[in-house]
C-alpha positions, 0 to 999 in steps of 0.5 A, a space after each residue: 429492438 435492443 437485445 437487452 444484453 443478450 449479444 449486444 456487445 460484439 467485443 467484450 473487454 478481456 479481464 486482464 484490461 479491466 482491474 475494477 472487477 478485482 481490485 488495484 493490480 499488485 504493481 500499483 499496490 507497491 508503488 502507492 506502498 513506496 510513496 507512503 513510506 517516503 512520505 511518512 519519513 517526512 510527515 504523518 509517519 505513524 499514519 502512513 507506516 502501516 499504510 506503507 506495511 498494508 500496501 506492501 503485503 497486499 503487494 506481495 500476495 498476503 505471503 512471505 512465500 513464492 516470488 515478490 516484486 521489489 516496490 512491494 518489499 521496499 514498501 513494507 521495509 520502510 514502512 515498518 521501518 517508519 512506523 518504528 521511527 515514529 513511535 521512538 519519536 512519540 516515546 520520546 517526546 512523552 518522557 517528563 522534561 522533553 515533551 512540548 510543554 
């Protein structure tokens, strides 16, 4: 008969292996943060600038303090970094004899 869960699992995974319980690990964080800023140098840059912002915090522990990994700085950097290039763009772009029409 079947323990129901009592034991029957003879090797449990250890909580280091498996980041589904707590979330994408900060290193993939920085990474995917990395990507979307380069991204929005290309494309949607006033969407993914602050995705870019976001993932980098996240990255870097919510904190300015303590040690940082690199991608999550780089990632935050040139987000905001993207997401000023876009507004001037946008700014620039609603000024009177300059826009699309």
């Amino acid at each position: 008969m079947a323990g129901f869960g009592h034991g029957t699992r003879r090797y449990p995974r250890s909580r280091s292996r498996t980041w589904s319980r707590t979330g994408p690990d900060r290193a993939t964080l920085g990474i995917i943060g990395v990507i979307c800023a380069v991204a929005g140098f290309f494309v949607l840059g006033i969407v993914l600038g602050p995705v870019a912002i976001v993932c980098g915090w996240l990255a870097m522990g919510r904190s300015w303090a303590g040690s940082r990994s690199l991608p999550a700085l780089v990632a935050f950097v040139l987000g905001a970094i993207d997401t000023l290039l876009a507004i001037v763009w946008l700014a620039g772009a609603a000024t009177p004899g300059n826009g699309l029409f």
